[in-house]
GUTIFI-105099 format. One line per field, with one value per residue (C-alpha): x, y, z; residue number from 1; residue in three letters. Coordinates in nm, 2 decimals. Example, Ala and Ser with C-alpha at 12.3 -4.5 7.8 and 13.67 -1.06 7.14 Angstrom:
BEGIN
east: (1.23 | 1.37)
north: (-0.45 | -0.11)
up: (0.78 | 0.71)
n: (1 | 2)
res: (ALA | SER)
***
This chain:
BEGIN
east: (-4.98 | -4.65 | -4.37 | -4.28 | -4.28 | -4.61 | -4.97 | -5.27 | -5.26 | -4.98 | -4.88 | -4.49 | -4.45 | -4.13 | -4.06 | -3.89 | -3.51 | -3.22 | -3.23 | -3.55 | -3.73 | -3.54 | -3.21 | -3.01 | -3.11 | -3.22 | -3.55 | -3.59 | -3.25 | -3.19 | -2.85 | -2.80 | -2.81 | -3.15 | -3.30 | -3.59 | -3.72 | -4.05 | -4.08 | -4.31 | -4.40 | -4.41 | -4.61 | -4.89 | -4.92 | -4.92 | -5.18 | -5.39 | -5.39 | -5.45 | -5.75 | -5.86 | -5.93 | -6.26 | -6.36 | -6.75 | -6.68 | -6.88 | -6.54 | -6.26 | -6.25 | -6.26 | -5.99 | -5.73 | -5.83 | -5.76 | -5.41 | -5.32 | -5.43 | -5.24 | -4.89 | -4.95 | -5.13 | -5.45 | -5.75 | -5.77 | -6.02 | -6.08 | -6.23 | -6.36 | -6.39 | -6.76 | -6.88 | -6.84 | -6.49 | -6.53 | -6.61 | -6.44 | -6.69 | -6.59 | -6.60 | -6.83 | -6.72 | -6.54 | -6.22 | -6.27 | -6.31 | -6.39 | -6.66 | -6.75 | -6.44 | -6.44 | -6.14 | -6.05 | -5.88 | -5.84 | -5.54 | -5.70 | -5.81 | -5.42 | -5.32 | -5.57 | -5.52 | -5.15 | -5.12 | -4.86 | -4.83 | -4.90 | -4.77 | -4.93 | -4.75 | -4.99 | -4.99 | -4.89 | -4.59 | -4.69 | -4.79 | -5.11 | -5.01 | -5.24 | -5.24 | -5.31 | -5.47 | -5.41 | -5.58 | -5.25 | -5.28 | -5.68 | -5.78 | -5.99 | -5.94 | -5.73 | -5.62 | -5.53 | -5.39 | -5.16 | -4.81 | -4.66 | -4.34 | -4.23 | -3.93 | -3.82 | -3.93 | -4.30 | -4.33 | -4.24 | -4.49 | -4.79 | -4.75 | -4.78 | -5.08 | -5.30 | -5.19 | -5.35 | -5.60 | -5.70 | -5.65 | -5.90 | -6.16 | -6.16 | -6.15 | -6.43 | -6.62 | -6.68 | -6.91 | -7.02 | -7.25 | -7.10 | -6.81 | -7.05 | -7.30 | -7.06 | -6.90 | -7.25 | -7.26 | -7.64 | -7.87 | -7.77 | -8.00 | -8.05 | -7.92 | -7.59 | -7.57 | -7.61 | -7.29 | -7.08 | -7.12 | -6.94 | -6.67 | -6.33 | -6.13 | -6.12 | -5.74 | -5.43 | -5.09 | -4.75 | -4.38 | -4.51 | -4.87 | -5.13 | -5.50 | -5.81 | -6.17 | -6.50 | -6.84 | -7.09 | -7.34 | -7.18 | -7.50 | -7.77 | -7.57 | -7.69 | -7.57 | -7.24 | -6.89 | -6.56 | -6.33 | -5.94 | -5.74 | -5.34 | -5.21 | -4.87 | -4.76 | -5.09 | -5.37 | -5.69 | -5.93 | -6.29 | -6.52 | -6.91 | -7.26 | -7.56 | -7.85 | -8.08 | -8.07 | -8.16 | -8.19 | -8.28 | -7.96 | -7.77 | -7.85 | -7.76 | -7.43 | -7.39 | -7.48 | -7.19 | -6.94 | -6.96 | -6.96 | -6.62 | -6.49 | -6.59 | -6.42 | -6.13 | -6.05 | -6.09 | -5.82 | -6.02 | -5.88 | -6.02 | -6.23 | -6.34 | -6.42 | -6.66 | -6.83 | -6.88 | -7.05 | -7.21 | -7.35 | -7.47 | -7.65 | -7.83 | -7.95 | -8.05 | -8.17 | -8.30 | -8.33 | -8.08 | -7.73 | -7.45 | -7.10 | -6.79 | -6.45 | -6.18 | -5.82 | -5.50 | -5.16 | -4.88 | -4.65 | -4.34 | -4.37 | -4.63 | -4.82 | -5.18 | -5.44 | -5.85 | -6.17 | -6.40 | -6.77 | -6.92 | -6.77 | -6.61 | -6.23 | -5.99 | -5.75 | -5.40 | -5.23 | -4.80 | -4.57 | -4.59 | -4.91 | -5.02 | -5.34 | -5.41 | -5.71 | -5.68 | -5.88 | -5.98 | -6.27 | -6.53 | -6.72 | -7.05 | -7.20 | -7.25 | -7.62 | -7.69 | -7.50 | -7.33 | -7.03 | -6.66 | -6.49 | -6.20 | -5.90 | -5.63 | -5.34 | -5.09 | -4.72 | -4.71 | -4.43 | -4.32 | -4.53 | -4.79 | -5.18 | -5.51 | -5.84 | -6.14 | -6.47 | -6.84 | -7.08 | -7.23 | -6.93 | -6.93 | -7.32 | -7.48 | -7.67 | -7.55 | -7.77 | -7.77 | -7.88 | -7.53 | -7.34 | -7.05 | -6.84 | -6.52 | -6.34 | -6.45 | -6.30 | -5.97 | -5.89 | -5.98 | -5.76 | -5.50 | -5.56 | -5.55 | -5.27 | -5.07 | -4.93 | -4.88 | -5.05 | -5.13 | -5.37 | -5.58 | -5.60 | -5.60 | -5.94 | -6.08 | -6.04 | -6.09 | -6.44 | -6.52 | -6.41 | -6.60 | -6.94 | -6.89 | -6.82 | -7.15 | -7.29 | -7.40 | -7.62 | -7.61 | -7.88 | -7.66 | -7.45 | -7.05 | -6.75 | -6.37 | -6.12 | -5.73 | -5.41 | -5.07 | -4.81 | -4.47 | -4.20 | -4.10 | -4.09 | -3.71 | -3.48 | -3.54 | -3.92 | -3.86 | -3.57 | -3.56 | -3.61 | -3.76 | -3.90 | -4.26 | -4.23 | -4.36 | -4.63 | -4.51 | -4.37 | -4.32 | -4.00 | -3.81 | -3.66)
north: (-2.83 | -2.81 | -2.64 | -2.37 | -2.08 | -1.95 | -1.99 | -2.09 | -1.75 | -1.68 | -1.47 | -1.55 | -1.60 | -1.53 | -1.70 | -1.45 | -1.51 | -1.33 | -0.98 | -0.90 | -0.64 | -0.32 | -0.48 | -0.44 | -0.66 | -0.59 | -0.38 | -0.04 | 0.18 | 0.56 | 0.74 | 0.92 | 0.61 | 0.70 | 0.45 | 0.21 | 0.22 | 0.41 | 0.78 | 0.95 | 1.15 | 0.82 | 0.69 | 0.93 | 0.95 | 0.61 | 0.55 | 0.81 | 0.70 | 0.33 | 0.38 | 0.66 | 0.37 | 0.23 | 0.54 | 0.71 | 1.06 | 1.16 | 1.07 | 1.17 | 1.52 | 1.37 | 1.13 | 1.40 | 1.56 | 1.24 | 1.17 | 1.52 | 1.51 | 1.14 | 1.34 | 1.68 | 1.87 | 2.05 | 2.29 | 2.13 | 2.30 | 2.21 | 2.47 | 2.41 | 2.72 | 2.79 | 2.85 | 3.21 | 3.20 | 3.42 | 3.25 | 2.91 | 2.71 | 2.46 | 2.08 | 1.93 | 1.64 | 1.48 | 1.67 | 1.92 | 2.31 | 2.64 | 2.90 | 2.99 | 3.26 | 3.52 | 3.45 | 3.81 | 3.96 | 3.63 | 3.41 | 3.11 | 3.30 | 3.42 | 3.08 | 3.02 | 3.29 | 3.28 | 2.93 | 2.92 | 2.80 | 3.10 | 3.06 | 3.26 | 3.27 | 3.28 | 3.46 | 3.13 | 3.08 | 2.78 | 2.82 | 2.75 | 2.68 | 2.75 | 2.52 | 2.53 | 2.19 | 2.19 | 1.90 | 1.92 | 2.30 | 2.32 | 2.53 | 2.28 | 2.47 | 2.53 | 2.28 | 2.43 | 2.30 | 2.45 | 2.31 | 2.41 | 2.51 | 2.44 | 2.36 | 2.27 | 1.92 | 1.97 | 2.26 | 1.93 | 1.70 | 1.97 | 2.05 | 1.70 | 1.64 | 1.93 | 1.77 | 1.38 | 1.57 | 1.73 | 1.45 | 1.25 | 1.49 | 1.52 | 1.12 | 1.11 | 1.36 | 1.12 | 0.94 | 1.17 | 1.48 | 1.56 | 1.82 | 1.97 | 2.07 | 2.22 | 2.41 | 2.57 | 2.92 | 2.98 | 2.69 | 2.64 | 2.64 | 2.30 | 2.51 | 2.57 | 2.27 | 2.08 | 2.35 | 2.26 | 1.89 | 1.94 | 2.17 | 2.05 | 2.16 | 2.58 | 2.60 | 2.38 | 2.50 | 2.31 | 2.50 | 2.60 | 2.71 | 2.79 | 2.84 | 2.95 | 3.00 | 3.08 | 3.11 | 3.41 | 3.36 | 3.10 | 3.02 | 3.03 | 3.02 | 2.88 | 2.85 | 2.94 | 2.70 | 2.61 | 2.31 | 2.29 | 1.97 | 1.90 | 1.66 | 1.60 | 1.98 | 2.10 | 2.30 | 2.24 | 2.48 | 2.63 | 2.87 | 2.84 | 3.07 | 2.87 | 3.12 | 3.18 | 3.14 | 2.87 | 2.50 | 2.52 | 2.70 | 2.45 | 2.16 | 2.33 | 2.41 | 2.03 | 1.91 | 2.15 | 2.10 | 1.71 | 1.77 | 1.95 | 1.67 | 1.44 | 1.62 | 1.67 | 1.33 | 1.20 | 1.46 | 1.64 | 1.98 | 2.33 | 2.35 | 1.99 | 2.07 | 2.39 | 2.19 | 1.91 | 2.13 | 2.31 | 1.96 | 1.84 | 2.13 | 2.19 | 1.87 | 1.84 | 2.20 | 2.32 | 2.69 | 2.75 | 2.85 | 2.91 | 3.15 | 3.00 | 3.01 | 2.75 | 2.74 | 2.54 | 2.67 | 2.45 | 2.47 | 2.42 | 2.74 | 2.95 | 2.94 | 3.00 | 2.94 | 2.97 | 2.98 | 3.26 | 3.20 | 3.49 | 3.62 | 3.94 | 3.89 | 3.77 | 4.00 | 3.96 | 4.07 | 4.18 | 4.11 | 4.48 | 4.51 | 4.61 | 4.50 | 4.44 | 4.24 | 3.93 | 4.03 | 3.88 | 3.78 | 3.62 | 3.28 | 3.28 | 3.08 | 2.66 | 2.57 | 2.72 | 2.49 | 2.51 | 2.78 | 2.77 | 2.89 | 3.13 | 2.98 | 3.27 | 3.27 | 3.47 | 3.39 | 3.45 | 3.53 | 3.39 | 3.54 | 3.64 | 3.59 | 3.56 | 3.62 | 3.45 | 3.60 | 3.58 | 3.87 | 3.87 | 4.07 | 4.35 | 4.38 | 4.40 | 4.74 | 4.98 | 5.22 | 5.49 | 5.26 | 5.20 | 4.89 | 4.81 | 4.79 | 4.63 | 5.00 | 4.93 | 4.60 | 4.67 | 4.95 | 4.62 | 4.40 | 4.62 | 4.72 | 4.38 | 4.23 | 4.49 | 4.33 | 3.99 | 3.78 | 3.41 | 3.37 | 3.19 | 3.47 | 3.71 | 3.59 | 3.54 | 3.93 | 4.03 | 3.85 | 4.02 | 4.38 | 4.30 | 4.22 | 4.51 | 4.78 | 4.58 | 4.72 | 4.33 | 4.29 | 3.98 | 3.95 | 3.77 | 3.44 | 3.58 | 3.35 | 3.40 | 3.22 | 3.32 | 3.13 | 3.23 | 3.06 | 3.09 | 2.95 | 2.63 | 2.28 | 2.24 | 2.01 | 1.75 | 1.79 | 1.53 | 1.68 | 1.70 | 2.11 | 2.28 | 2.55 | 2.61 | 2.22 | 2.21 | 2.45 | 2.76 | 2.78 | 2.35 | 2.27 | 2.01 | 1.71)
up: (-3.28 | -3.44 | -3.19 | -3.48 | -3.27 | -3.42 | -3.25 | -3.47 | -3.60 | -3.76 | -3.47 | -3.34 | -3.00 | -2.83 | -2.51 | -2.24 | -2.17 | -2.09 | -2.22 | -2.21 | -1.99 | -1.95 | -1.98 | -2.32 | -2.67 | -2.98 | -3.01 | -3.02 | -3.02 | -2.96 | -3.16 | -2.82 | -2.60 | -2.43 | -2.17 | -2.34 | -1.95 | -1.96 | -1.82 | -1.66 | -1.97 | -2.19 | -1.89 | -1.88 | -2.23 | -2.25 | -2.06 | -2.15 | -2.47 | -2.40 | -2.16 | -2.42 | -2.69 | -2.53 | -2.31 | -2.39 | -2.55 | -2.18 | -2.01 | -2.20 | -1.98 | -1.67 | -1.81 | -1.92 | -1.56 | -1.38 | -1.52 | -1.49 | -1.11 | -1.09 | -1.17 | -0.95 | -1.19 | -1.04 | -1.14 | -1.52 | -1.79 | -2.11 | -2.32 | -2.70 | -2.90 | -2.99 | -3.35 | -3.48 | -3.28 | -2.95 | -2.68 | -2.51 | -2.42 | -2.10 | -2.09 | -1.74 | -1.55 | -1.28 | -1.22 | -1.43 | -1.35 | -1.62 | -1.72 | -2.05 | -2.16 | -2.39 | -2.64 | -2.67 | -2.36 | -2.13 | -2.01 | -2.20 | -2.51 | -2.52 | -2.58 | -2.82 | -3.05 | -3.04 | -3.09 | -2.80 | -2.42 | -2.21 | -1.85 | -1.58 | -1.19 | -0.93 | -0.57 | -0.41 | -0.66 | -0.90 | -1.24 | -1.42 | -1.77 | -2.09 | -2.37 | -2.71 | -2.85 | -3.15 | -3.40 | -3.64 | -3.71 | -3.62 | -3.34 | -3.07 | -2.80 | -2.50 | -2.18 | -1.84 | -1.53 | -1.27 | -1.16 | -0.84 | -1.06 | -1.42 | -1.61 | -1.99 | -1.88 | -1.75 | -2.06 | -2.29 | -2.14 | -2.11 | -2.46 | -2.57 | -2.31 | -2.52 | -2.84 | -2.75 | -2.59 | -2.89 | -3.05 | -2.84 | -2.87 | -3.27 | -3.27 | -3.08 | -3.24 | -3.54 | -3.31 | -3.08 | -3.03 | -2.70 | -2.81 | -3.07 | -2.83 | -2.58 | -2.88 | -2.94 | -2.73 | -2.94 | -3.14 | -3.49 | -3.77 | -3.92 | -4.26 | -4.02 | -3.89 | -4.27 | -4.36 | -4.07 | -4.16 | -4.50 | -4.41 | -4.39 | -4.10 | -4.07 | -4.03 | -4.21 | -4.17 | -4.28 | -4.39 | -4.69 | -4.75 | -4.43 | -4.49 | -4.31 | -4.35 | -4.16 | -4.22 | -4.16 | -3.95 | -3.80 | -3.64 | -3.94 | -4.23 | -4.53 | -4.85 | -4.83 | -4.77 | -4.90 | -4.93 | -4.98 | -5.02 | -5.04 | -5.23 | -5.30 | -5.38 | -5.49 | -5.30 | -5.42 | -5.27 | -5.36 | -5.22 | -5.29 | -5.28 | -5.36 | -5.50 | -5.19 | -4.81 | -4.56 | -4.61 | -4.96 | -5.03 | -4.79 | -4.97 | -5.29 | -5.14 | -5.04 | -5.34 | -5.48 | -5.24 | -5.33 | -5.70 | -5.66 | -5.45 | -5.68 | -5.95 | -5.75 | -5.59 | -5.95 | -6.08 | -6.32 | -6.47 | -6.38 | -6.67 | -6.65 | -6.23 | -6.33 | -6.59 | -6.38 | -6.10 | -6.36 | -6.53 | -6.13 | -6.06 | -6.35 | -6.35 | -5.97 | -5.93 | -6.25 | -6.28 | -5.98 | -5.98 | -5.72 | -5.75 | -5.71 | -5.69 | -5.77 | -5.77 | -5.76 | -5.58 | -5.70 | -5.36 | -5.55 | -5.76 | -5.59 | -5.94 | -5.85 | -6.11 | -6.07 | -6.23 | -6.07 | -6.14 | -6.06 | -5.72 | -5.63 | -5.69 | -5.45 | -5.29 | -5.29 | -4.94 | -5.02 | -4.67 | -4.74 | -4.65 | -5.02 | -5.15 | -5.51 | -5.68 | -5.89 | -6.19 | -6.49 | -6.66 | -6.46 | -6.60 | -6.49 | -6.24 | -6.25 | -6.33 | -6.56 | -6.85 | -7.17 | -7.07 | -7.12 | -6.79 | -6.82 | -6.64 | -6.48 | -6.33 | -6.15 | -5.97 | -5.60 | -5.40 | -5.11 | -4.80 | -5.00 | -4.87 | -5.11 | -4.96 | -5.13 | -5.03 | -5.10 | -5.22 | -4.86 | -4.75 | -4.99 | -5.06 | -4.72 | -4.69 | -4.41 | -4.17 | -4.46 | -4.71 | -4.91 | -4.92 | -4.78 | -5.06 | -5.19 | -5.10 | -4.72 | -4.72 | -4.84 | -4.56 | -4.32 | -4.46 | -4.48 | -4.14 | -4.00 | -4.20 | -4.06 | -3.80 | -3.99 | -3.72 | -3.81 | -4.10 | -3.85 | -3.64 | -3.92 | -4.05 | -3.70 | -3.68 | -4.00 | -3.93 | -3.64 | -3.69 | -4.05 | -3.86 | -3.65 | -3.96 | -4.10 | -3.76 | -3.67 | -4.01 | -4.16 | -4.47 | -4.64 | -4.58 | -4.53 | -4.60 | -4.60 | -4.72 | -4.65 | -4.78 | -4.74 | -4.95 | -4.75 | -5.03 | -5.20 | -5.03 | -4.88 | -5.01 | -4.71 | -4.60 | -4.31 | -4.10 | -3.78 | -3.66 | -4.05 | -3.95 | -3.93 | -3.85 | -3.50 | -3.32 | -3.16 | -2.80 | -2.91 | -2.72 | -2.93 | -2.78)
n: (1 | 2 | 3 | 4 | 5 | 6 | 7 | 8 | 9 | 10 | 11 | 12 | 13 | 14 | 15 | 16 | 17 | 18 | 19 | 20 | 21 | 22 | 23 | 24 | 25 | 26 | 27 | 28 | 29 | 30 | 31 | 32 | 33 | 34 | 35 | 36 | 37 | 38 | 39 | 40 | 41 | 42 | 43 | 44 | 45 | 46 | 47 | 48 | 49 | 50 | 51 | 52 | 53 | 54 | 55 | 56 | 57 | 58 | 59 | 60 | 61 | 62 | 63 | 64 | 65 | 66 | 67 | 68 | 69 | 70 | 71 | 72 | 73 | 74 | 75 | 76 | 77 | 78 | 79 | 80 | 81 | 82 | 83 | 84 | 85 | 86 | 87 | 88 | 89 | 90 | 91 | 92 | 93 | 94 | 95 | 96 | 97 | 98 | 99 | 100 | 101 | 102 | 103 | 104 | 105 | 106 | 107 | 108 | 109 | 110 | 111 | 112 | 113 | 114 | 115 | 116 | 117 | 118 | 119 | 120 | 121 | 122 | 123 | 124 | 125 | 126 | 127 | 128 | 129 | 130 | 131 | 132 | 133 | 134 | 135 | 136 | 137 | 138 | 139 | 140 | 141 | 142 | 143 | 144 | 145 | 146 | 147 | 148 | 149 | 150 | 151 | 152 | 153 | 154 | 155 | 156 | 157 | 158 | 159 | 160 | 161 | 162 | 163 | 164 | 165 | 166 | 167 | 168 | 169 | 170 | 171 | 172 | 173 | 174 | 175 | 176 | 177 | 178 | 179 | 180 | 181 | 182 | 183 | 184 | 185 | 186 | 187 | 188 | 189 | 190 | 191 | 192 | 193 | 194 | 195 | 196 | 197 | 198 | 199 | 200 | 201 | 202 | 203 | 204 | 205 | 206 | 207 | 208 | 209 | 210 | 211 | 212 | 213 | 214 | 215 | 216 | 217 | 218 | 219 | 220 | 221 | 222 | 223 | 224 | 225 | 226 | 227 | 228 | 229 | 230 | 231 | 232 | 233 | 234 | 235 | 236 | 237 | 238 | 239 | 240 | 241 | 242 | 243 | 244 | 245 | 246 | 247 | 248 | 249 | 250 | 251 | 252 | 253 | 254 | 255 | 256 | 257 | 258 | 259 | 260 | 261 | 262 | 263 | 264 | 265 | 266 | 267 | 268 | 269 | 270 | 271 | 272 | 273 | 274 | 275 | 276 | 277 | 278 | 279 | 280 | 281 | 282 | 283 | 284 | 285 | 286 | 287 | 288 | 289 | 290 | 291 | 292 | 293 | 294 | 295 | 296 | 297 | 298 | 299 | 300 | 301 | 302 | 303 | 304 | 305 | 306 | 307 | 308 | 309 | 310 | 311 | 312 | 313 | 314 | 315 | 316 | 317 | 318 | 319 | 320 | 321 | 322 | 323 | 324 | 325 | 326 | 327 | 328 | 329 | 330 | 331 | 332 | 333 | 334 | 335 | 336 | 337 | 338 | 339 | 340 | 341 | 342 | 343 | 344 | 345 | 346 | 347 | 348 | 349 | 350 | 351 | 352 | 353 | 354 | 355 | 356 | 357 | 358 | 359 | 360 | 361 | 362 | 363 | 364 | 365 | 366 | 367 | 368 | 369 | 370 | 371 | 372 | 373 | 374 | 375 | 376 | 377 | 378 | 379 | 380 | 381 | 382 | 383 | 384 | 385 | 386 | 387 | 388 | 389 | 390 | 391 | 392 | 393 | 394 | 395 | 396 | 397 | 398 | 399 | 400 | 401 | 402 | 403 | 404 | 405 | 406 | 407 | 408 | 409 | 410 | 411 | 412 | 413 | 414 | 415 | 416 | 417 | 418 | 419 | 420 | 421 | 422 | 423 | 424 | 425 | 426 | 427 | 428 | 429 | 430 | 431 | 432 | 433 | 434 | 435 | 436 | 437 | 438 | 439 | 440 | 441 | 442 | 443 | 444 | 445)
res: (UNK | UNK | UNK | UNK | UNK | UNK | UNK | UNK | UNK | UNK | UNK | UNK | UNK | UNK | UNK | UNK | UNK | UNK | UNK | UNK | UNK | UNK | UNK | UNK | UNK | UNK | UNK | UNK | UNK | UNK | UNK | UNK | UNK | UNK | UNK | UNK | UNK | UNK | UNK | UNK | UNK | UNK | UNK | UNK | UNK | UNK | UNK | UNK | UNK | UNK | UNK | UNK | UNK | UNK | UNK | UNK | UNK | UNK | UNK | UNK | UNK | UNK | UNK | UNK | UNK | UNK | UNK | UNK | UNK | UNK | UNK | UNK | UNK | UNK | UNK | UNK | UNK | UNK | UNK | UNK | UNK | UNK | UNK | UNK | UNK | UNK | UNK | UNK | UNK | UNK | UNK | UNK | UNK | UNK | UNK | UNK | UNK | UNK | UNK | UNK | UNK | UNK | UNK | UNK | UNK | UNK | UNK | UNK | UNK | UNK | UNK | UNK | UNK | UNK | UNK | UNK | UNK | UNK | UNK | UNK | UNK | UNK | UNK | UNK | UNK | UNK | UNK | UNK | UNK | UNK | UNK | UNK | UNK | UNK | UNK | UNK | UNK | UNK | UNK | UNK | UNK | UNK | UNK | UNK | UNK | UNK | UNK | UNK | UNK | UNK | UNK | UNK | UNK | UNK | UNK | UNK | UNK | UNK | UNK | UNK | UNK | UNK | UNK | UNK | UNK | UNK | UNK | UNK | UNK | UNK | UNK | UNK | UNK | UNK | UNK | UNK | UNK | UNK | UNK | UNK | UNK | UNK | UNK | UNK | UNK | UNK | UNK | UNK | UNK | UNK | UNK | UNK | UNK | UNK | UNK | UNK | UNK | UNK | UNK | UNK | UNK | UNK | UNK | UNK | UNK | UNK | UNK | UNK | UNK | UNK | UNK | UNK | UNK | UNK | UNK | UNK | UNK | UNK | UNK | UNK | UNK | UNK | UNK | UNK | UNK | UNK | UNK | UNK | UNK | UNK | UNK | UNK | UNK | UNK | UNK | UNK | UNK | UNK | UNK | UNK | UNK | UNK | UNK | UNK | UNK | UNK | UNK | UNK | UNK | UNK | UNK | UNK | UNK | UNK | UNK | UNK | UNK | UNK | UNK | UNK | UNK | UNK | UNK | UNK | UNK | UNK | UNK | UNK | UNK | UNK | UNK | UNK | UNK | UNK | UNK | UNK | UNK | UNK | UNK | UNK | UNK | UNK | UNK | UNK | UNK | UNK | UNK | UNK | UNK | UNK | UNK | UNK | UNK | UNK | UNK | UNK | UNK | UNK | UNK | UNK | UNK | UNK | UNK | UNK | UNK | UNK | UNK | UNK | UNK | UNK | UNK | UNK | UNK | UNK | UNK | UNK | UNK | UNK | UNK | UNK | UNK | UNK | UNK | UNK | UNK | UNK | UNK | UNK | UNK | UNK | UNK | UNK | UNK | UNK | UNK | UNK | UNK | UNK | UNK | UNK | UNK | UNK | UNK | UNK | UNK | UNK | UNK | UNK | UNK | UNK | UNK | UNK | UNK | UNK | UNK | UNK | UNK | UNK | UNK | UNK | UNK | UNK | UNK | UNK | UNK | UNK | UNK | UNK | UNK | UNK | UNK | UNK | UNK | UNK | UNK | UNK | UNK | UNK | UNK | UNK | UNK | UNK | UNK | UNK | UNK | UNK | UNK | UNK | UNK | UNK | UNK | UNK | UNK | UNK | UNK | UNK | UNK | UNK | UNK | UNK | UNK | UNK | UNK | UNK | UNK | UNK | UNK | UNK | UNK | UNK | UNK | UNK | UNK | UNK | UNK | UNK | UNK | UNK | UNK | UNK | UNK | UNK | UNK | UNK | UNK | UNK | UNK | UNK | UNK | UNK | UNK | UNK | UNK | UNK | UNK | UNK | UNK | UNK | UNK | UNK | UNK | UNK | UNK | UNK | UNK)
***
């Protein structure tokens, strides 16, 4: 073998000398003159996340736990937030500790719906710390340990603990049922189950636009779901209705959902995306139909344009707090062939919020007999947009206090769909500190 400094693979191989180790040399370098010696946050994240690459899905709880435990950390839950959002639903295993949690009114649940580290000090004087894990801007759940005392330091580290360990458990969940059956707090329907499959993550969040959705009964819905996509400086995003309920509606919904997809990824217009869907399901389930709304916000502008086949219209929410509907003529709905779809469009201003929502939250009937109306819902949204929580947490609500004005009923599948477009990209989308760039109560380094 030649002596090139080059194995049979093409790899180079450097022989140690002087300079290397922790000494000085050319490698890695910091602006602020920072040690290259490992720490012991880059230590147990580091080997977290290299013994995380070959570990079962069974053992990534007990592995968080166990190099938590390894650097004084004790009493470690990890809680996954069931499906319909109120309940936190505790990983088993080696190490680990928790009870199933209501979200609403609990230390963990705190953390959870305010997206923050929540520090509570106990009798003995050391802190258990709640944190958020966060899968980019998706809600996974929460992670919980207790430290004898905190500082700006172990705040640092514990943050990015929840973030890998979110991390882990969404990776994992690819090949895994594990996570989804802890999340479950009831069964699923096999209709629910085919809808949860298709849905893209509930909650997506960057400096300029945030967005969040969920799905009524989150337990046995059927044949309702949306999709959203970013690309470049343009949301893509689409709620569906497929005619019916259960499975039959659920696979119409599917076979929807990837029609708009396809459409999408190939970058077909509005009008080209409605007639595509239309063309699909007419031809795979003559005689049926499904509502549906699509839309494009271009991020830049705040320009948001939309074809509405057949739903209620969306609601537009001011900073105010002023409600107004997007109105227009309504195209009817794909299946049933041959129509020209109306495009509309409006100009947003910065802070404002559009809610896209299905029939099934205006038209379920009521203990007197009348429905519960587009009138009904606006005092709600007004009521919980109020305080101008997260739209994450804004839909969570707005779902729940929506159920409970419905008085629990649930005839009808019931989807929301919230996005808030906060202002145009800045000049410099990469520096260091933007804000809305890290997750609250982050600390930055």
């Amino acid at each position: 073998m030649r002596d090139d400094g080059h194995d049979h693979l093409g790899i180079v191989v450097q022989e140690p000398g002087p300079g290397s180790g922790s000494g000085s040399g050319s490698g890695f370098v910091d602006a602020a003159g920072r040690s290259r010696t490992e720490s012991l946050g880059e230590r147990v994240l580091g080997s977290l996340l290299d013994r995380a690459h070959l570990m079962p899905a069974r053992l990534v709880g007990p592995l968080v736990a166990q190099e938590i435990a390894a650097v004084g950390g004790t009493d470690v839950s990890i809680w996954l937030q069931d499906y319909d959002q109120r309940t936190l639903q505790p990983l088993a295993g080696t190490g680990l500790v928790g009870v199933t949690t209501p979200i609403d009114g609990s230390w963990p649940g705190r953390a959870f719906t305010q997206d923050a580290r929540i520090e509570q000090k106990l009798p003995d004087g050391s802190v258990r710390l709640y944190l958020p894990m966060l899968d980019g801007s998706d809600r996974v759940g929460v992670l919980a340990f207790t430290l004898p005392g905190v500082d700006d330091d172990d705040r640092r580290l514990a943050q990015r603990l929840a973030g890998l360990t979110a991390d882990l458990i969404v990776t994992k969940s690819l090949y895994t049922g594990t996570f989804a059956r802890v999340r479950a707090a009831a069964p699923l329907s096999l209709s629910a189950h085919l809808q949860w499959q298709t849905l893209p993550p509930l909650i997506m969040t960057t400096p300029d636009v945030a967005l969040a959705g969920i799905l009524e009964p989150a337990y046995d819905v059927g044949g309702d779901s949306f999709d959203y996509a970013l690309d470049e400086h343009v949301l893509h995003l689409a709620v569906f209705d497929a005619m019916g309920h259960g499975l039959e509606a659920a696979i119409m919904a599917t076979v929807v959902v990837a029609a708009y997809r396809h459409g999408r990824r190939s970058a077909a217009s509005l009008p080209d995306l409605y007639v595509h869907m239309d063309d699909v399901l007419g031809s795979t389930h003559p005689g049926r139909f499904a509502t549906a709304q699509v839309g494009r916000l271009d991020t830049e502008t705040g320009t948001l344009s939309w074809v509405n086949a057949g739903h209620p219209a969306a609601l537009r929410i001011r900073p105010s707090g002023a409600v107004d509907e997007l109105t227009g003529p309504i195209s009817r709905p794909v299946g049933f062939g041959g129509a020209a779809p109306s495009v509309q469009t409006t100009q947003l201003e910065p802070g404002d919020r559009v809610l896209f929502f299905t029939d099934g939250v205006v038209e379920e009937r009521l203990a007197d007999g009348m429905q519960f109306g587009e009138g009904r819902l606006r005092e709600l949204v007004e009521q919980t947009s109020a305080d101008r929580m997260s739209v994450a947490e804004t839909v969570r609500l707005l779902s729940h206090t929506l159920m409970a004005a419905r008085g629990g009923r649930t005839s009808d599948d019931a989807s929301l769909l919230l996005v808030e477009w906060r202002g145009p990209p800045r000049d410099d989308e990469l520096v260091r500190g933007i804000i809305g760039g890290l997750p609250a109560g982050d600390i930055d380094s």
